[in-house]
PDBQT receptor file of N, H, CA, C and O in Angstrom, charges set to zero:
ATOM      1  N   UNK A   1      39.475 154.964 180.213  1.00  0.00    +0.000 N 
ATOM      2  CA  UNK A   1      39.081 153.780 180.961  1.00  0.00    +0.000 C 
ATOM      3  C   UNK A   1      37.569 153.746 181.089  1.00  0.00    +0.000 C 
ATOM      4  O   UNK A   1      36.910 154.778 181.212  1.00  0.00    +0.000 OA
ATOM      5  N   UNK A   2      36.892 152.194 181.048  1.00  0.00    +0.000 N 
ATOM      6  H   UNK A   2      37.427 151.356 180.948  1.00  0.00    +0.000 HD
ATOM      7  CA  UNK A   2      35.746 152.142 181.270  1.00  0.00    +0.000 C 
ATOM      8  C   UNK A   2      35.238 152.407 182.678  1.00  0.00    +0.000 C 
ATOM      9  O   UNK A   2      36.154 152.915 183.325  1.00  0.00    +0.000 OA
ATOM     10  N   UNK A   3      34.195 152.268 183.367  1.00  0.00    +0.000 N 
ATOM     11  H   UNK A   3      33.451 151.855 182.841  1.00  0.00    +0.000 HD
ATOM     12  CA  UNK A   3      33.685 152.786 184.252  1.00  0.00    +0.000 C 
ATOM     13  C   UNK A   3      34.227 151.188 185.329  1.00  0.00    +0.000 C 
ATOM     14  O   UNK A   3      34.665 150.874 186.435  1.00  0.00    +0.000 OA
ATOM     15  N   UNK A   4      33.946 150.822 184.484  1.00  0.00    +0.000 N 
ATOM     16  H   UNK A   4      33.590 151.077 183.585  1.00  0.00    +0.000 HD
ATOM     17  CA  UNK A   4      34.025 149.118 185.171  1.00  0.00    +0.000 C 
ATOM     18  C   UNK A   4      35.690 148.748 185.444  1.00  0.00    +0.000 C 
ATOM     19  O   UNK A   4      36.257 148.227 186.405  1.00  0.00    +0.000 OA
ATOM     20  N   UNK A   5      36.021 149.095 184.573  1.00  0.00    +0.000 N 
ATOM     21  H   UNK A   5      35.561 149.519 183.792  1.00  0.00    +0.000 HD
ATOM     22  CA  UNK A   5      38.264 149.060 184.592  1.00  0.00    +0.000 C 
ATOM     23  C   UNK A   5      38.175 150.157 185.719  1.00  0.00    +0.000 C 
ATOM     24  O   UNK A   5      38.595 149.953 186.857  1.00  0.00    +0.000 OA
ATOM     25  N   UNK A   6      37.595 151.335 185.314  1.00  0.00    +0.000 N 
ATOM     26  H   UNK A   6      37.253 151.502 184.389  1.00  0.00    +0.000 HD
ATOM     27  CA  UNK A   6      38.022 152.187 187.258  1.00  0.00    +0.000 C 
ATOM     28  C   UNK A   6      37.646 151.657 188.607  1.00  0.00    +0.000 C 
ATOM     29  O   UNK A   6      38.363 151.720 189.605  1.00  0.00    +0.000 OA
ATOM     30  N   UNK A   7      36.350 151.084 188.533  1.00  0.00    +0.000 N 
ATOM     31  H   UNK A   7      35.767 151.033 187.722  1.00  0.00    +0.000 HD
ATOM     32  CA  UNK A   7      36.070 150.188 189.600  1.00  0.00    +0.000 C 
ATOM     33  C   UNK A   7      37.167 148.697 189.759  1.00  0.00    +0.000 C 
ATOM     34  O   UNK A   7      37.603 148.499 190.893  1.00  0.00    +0.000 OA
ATOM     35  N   UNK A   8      37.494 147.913 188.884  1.00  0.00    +0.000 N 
ATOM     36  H   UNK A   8      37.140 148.074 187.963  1.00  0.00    +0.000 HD
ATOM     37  CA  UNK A   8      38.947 147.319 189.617  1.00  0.00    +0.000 C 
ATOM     38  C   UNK A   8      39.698 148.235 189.856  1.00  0.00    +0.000 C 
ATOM     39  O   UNK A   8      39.554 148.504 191.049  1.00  0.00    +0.000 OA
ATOM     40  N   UNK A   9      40.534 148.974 189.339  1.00  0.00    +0.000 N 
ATOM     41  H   UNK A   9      40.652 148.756 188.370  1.00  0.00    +0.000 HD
ATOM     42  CA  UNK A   9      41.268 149.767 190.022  1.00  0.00    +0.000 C 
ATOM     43  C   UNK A   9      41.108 150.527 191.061  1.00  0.00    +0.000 C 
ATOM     44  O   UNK A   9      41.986 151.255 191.523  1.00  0.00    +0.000 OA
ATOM     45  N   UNK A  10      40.091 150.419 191.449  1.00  0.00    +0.000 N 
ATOM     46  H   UNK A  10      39.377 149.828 191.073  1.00  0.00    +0.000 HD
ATOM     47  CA  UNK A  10      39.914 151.487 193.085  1.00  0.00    +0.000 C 
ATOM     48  C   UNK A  10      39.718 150.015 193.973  1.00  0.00    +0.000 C 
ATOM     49  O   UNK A  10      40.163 150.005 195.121  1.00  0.00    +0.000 OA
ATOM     50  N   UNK A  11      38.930 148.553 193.334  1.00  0.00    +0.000 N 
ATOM     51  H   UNK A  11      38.569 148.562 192.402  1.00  0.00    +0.000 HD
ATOM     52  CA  UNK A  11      39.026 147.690 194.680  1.00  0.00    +0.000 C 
ATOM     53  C   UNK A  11      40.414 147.555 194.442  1.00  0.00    +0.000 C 
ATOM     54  O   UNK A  11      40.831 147.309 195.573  1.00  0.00    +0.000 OA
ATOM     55  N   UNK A  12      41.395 147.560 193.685  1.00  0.00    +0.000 N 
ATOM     56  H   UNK A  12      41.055 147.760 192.766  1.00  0.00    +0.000 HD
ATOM     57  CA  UNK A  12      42.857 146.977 193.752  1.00  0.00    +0.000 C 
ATOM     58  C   UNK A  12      43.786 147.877 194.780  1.00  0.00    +0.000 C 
ATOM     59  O   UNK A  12      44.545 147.376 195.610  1.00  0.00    +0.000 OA
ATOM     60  N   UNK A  13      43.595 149.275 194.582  1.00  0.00    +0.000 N 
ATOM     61  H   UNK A  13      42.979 149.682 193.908  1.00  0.00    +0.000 HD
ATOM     62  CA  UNK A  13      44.160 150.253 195.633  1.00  0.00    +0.000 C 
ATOM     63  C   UNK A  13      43.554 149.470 197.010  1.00  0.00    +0.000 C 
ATOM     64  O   UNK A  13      44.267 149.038 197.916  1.00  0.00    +0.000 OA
ATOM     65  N   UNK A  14      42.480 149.409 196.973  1.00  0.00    +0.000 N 
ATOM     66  H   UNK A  14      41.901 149.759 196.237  1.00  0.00    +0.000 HD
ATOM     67  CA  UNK A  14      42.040 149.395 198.576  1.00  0.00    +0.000 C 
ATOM     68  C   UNK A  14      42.432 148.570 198.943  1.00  0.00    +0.000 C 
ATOM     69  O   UNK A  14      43.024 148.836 199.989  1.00  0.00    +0.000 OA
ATOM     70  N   UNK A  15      42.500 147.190 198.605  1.00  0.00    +0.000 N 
ATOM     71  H   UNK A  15      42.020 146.974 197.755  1.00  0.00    +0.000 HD
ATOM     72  CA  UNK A  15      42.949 145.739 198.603  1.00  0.00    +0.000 C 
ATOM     73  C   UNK A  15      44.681 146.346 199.049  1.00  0.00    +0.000 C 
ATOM     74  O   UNK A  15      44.971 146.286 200.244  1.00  0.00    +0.000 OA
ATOM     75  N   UNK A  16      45.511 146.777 198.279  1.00  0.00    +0.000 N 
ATOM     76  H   UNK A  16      45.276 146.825 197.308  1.00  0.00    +0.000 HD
ATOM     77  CA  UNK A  16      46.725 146.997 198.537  1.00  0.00    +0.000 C 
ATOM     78  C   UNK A  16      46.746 148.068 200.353  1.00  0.00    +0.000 C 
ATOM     79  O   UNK A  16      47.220 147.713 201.432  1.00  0.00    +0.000 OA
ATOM     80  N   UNK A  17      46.066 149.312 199.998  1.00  0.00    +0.000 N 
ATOM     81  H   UNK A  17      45.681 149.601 199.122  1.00  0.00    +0.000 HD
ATOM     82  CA  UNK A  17      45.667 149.559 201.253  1.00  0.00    +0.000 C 
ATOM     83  C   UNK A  17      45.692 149.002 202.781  1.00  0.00    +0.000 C 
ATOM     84  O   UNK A  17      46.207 149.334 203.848  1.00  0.00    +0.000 OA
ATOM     85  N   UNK A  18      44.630 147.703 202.161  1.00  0.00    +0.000 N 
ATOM     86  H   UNK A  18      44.212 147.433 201.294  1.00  0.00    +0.000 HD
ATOM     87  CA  UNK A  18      44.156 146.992 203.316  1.00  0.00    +0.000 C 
ATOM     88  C   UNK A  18      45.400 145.965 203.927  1.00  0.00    +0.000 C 
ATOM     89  O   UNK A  18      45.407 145.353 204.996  1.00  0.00    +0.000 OA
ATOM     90  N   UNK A  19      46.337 146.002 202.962  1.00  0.00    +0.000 N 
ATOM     91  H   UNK A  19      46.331 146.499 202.094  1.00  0.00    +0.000 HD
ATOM     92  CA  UNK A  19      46.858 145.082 203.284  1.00  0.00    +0.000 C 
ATOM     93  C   UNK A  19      48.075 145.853 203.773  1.00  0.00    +0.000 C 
ATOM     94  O   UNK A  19      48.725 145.414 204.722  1.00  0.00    +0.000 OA
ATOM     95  N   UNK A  20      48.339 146.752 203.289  1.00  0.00    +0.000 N 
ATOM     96  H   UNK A  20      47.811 147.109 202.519  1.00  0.00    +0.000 HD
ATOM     97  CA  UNK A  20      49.499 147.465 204.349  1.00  0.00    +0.000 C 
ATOM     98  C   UNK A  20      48.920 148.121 205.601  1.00  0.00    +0.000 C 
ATOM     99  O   UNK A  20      49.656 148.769 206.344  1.00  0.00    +0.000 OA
ATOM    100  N   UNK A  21      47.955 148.007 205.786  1.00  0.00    +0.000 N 
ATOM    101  H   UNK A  21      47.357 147.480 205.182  1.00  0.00    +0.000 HD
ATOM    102  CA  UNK A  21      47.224 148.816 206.973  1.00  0.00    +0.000 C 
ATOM    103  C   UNK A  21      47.540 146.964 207.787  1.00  0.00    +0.000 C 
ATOM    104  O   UNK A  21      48.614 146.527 208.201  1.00  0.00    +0.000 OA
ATOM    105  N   UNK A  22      46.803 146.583 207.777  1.00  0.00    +0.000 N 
ATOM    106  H   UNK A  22      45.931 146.938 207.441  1.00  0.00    +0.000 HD
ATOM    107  CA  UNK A  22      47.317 144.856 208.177  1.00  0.00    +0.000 C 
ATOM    108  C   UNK A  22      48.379 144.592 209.223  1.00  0.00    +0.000 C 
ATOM    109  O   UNK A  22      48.615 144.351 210.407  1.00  0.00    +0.000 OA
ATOM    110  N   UNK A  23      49.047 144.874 207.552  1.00  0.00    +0.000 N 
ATOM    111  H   UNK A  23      48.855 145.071 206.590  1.00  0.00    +0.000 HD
ATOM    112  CA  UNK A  23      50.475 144.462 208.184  1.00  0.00    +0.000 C 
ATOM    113  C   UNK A  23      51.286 145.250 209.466  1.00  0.00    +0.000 C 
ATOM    114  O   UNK A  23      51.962 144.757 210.369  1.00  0.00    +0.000 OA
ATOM    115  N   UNK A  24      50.975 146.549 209.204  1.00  0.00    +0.000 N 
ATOM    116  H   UNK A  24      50.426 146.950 208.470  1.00  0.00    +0.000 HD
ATOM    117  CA  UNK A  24      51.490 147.821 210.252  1.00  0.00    +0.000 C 
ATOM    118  C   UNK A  24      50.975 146.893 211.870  1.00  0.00    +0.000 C 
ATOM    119  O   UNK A  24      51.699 146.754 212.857  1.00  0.00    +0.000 OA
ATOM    120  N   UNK A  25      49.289 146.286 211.678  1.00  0.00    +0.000 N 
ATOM    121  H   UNK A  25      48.702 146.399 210.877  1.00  0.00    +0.000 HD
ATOM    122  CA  UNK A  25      48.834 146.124 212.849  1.00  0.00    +0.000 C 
ATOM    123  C   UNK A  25      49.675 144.887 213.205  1.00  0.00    +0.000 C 
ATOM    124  O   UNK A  25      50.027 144.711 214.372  1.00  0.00    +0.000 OA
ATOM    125  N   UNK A  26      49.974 144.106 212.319  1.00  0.00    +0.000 N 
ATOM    126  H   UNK A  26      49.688 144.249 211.372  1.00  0.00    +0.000 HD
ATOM    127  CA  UNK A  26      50.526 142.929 212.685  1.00  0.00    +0.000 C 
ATOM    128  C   UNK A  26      51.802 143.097 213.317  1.00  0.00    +0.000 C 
ATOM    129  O   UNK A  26      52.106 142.794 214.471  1.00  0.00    +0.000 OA
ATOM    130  N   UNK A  27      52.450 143.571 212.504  1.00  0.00    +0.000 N 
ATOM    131  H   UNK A  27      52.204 143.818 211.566  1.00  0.00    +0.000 HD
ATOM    132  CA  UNK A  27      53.981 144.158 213.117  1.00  0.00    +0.000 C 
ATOM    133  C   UNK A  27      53.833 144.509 214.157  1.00  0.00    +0.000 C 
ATOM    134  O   UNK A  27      54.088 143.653 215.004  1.00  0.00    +0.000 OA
ATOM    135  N   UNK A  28      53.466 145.588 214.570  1.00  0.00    +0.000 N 
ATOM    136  H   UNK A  28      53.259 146.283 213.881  1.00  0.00    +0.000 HD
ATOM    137  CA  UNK A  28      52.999 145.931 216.152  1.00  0.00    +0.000 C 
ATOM    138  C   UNK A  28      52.599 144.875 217.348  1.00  0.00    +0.000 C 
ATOM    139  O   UNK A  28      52.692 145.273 218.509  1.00  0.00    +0.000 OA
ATOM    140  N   UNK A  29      52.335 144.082 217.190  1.00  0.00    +0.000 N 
ATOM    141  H   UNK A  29      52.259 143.759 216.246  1.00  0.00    +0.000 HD
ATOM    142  CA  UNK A  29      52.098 142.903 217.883  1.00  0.00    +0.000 C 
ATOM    143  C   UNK A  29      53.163 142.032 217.765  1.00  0.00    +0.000 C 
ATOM    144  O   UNK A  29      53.351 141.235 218.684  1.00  0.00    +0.000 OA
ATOM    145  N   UNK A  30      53.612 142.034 217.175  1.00  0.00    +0.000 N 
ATOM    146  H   UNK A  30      53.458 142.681 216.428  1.00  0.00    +0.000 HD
ATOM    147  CA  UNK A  30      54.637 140.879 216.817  1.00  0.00    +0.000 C 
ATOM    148  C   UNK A  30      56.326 141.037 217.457  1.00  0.00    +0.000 C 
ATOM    149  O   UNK A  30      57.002 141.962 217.006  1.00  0.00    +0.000 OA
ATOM    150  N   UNK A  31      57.005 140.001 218.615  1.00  0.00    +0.000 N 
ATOM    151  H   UNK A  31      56.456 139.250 218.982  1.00  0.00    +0.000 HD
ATOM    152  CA  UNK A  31      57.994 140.419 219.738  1.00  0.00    +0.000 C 
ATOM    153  C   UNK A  31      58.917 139.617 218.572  1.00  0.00    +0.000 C 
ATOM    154  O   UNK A  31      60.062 140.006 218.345  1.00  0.00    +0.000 OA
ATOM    155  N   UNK A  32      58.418 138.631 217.950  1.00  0.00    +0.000 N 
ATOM    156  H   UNK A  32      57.487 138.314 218.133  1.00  0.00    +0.000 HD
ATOM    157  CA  UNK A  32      59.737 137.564 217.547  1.00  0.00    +0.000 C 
ATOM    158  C   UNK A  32      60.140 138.615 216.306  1.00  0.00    +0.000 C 
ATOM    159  O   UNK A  32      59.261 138.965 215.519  1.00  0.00    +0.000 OA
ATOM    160  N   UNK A  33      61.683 139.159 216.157  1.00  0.00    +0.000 N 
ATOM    161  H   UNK A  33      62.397 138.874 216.797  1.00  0.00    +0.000 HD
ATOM    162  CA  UNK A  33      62.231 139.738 215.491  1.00  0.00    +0.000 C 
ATOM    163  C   UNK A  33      62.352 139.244 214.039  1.00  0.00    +0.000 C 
ATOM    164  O   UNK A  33      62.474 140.088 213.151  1.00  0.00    +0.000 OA
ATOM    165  N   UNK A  34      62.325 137.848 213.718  1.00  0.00    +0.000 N 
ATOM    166  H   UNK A  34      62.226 137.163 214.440  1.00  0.00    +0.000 HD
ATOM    167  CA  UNK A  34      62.339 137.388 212.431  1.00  0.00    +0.000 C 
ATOM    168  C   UNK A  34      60.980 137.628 211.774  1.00  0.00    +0.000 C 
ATOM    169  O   UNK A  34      60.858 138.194 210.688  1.00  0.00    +0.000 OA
ATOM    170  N   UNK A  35      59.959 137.154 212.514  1.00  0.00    +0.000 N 
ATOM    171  H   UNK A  35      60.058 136.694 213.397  1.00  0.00    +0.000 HD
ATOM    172  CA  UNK A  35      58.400 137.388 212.354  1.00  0.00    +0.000 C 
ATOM    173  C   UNK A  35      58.596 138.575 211.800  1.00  0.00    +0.000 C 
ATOM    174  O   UNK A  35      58.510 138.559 210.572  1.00  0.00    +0.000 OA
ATOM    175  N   UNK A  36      58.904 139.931 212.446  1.00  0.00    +0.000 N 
ATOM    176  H   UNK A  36      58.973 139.944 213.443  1.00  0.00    +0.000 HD
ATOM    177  CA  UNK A  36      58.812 141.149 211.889  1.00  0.00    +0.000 C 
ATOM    178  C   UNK A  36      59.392 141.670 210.878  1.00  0.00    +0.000 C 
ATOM    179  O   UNK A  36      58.980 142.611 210.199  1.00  0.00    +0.000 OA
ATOM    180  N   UNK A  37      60.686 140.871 210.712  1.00  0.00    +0.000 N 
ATOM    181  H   UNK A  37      61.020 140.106 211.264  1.00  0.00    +0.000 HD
ATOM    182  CA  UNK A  37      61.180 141.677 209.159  1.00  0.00    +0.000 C 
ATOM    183  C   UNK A  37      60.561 140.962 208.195  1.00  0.00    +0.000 C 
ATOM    184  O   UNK A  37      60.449 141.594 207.144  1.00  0.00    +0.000 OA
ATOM    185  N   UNK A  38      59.906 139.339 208.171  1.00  0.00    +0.000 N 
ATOM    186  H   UNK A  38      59.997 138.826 209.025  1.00  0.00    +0.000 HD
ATOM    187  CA  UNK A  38      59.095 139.211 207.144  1.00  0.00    +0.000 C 
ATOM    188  C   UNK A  38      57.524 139.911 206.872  1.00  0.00    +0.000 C 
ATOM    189  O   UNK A  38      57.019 139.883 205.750  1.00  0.00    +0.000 OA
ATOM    190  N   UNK A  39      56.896 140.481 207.951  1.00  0.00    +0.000 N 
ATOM    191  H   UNK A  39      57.306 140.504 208.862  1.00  0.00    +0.000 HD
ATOM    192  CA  UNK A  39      55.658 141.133 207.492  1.00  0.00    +0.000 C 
ATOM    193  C   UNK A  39      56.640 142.449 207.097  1.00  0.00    +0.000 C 
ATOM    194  O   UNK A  39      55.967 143.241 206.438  1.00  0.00    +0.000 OA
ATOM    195  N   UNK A  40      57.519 142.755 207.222  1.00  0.00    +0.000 N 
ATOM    196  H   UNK A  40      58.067 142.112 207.758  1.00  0.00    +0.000 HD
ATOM    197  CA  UNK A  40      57.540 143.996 207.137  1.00  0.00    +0.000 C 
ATOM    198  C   UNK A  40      58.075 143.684 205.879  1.00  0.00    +0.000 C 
ATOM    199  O   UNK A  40      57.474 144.510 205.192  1.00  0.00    +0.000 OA
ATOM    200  N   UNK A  41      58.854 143.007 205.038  1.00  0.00    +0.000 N 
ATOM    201  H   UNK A  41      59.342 142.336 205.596  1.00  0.00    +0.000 HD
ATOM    202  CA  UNK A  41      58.893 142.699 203.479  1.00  0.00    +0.000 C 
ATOM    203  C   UNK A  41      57.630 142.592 203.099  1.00  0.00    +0.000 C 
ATOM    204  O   UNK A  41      57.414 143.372 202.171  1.00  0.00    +0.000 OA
ATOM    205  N   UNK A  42      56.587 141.900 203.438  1.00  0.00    +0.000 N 
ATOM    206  H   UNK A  42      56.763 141.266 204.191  1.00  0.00    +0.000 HD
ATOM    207  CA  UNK A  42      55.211 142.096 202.780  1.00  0.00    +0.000 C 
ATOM    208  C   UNK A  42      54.435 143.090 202.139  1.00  0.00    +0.000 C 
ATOM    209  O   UNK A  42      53.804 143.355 201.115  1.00  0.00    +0.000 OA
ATOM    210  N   UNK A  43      54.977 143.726 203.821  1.00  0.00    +0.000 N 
ATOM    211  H   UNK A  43      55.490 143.511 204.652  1.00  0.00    +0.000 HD
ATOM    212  CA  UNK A  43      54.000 145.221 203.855  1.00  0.00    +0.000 C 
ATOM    213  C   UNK A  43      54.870 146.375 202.363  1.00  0.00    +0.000 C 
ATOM    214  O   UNK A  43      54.353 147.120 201.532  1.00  0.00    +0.000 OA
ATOM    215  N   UNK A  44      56.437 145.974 202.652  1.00  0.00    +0.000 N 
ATOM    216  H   UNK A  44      56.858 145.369 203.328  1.00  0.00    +0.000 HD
ATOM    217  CA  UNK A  44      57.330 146.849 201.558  1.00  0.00    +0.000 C 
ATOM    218  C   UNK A  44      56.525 146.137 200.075  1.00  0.00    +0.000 C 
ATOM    219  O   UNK A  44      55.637 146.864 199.629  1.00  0.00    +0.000 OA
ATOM    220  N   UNK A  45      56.678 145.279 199.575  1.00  0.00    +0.000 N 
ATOM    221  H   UNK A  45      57.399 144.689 199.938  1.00  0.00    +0.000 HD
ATOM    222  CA  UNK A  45      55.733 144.557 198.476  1.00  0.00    +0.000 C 
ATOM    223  C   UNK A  45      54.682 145.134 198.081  1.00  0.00    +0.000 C 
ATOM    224  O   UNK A  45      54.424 145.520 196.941  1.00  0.00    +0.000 OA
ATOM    225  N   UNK A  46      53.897 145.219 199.254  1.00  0.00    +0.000 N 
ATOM    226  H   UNK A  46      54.106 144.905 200.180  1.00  0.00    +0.000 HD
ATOM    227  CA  UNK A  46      52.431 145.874 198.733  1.00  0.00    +0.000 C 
ATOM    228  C   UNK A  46      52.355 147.283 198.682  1.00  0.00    +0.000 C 
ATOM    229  O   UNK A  46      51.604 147.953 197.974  1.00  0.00    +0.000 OA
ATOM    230  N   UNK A  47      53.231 147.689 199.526  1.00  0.00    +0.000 N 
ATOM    231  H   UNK A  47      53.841 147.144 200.102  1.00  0.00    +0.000 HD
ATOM    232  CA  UNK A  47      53.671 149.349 199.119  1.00  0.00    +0.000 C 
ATOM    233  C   UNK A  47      54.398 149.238 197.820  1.00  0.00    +0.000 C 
ATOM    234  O   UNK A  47      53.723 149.885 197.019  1.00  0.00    +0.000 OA
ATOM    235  N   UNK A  48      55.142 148.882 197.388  1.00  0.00    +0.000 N 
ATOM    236  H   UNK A  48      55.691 148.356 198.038  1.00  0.00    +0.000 HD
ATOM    237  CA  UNK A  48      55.135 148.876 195.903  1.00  0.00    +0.000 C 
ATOM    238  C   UNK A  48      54.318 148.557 194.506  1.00  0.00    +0.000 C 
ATOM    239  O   UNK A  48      54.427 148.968 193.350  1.00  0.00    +0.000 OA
ATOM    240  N   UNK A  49      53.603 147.793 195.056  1.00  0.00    +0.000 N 
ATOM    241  H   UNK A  49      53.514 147.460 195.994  1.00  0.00    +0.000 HD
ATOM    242  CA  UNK A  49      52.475 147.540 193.839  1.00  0.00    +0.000 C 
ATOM    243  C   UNK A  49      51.456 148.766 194.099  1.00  0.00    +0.000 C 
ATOM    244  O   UNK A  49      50.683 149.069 193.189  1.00  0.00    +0.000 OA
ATOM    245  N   UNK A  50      51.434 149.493 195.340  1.00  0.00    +0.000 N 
ATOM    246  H   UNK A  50      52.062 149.247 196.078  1.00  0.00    +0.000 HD
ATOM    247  CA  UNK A  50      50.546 150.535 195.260  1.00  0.00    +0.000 C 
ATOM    248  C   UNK A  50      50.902 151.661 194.658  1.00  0.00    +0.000 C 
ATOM    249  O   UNK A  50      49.977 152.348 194.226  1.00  0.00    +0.000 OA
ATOM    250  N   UNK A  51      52.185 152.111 194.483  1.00  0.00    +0.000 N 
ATOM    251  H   UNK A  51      52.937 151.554 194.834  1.00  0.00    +0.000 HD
ATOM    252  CA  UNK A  51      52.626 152.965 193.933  1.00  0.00    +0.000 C 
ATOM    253  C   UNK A  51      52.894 152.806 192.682  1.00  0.00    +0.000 C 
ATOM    254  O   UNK A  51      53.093 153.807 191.993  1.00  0.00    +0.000 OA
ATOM    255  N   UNK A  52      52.949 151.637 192.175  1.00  0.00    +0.000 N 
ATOM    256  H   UNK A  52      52.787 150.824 192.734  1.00  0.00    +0.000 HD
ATOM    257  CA  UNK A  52      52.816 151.130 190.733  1.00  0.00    +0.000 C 
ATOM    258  C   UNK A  52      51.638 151.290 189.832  1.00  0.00    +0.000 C 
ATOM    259  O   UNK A  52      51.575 151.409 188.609  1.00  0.00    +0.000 OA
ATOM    260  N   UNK A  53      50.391 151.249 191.094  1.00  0.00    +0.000 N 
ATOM    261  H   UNK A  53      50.442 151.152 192.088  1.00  0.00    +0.000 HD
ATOM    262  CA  UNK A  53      49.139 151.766 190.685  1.00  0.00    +0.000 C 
ATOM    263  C   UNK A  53      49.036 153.021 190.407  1.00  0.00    +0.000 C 
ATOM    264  O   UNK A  53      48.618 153.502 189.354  1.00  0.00    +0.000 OA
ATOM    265  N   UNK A  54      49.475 153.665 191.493  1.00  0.00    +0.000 N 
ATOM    266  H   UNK A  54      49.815 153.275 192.349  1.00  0.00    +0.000 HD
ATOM    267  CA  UNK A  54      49.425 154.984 191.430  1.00  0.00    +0.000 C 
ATOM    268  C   UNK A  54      50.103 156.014 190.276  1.00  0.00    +0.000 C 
ATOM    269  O   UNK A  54      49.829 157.128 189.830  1.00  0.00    +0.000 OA
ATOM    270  N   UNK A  55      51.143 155.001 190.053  1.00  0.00    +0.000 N 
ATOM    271  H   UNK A  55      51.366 154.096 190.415  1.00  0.00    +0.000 HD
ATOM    272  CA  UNK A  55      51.996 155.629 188.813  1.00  0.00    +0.000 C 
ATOM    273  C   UNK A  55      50.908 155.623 187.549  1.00  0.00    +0.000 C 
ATOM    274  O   UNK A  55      50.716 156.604 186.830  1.00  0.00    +0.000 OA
ATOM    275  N   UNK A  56      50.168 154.216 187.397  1.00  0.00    +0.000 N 
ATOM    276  H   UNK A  56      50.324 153.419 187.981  1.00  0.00    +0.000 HD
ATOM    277  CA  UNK A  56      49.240 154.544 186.342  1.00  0.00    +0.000 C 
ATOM    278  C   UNK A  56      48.263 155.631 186.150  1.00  0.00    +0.000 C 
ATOM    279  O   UNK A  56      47.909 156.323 185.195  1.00  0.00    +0.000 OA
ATOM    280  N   UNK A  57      47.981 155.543 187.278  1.00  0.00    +0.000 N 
ATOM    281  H   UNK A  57      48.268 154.981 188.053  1.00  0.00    +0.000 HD
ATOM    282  CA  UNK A  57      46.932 156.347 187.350  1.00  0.00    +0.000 C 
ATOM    283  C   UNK A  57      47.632 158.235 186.917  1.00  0.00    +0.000 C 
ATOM    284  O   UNK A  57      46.860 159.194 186.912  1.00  0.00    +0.000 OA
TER     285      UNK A  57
């Protein structure tokens, strides 16, 4: 990999990161029970594309 292809791939981790870190905060706040199982499908989503990364790597 070029230097420049590793740099997307580290903002793409973080980006995925950021967004399950997010969601955890969101969930936590969140009383309406439907509200929560859809961030919490989100958050499962982006935990999978991170580990999809990770598999490449």
């Amino acid at each position: 990999m070029t230097e420049k292809e590793l740099l997307y791939v580290e903002d793409a981790v973080n980006h995925e990161l950021y967004m399950i870190k997010t969601c955890k905060e969101v969930e936590d706040c969140l009383t309406d029970e439907n509200l929560s199982k859809v961030v919490k499908k989100i958050e499962s989503k982006h935990e999978s594309i991170l580990e999809m990364f990770m598999n490449l790597l």
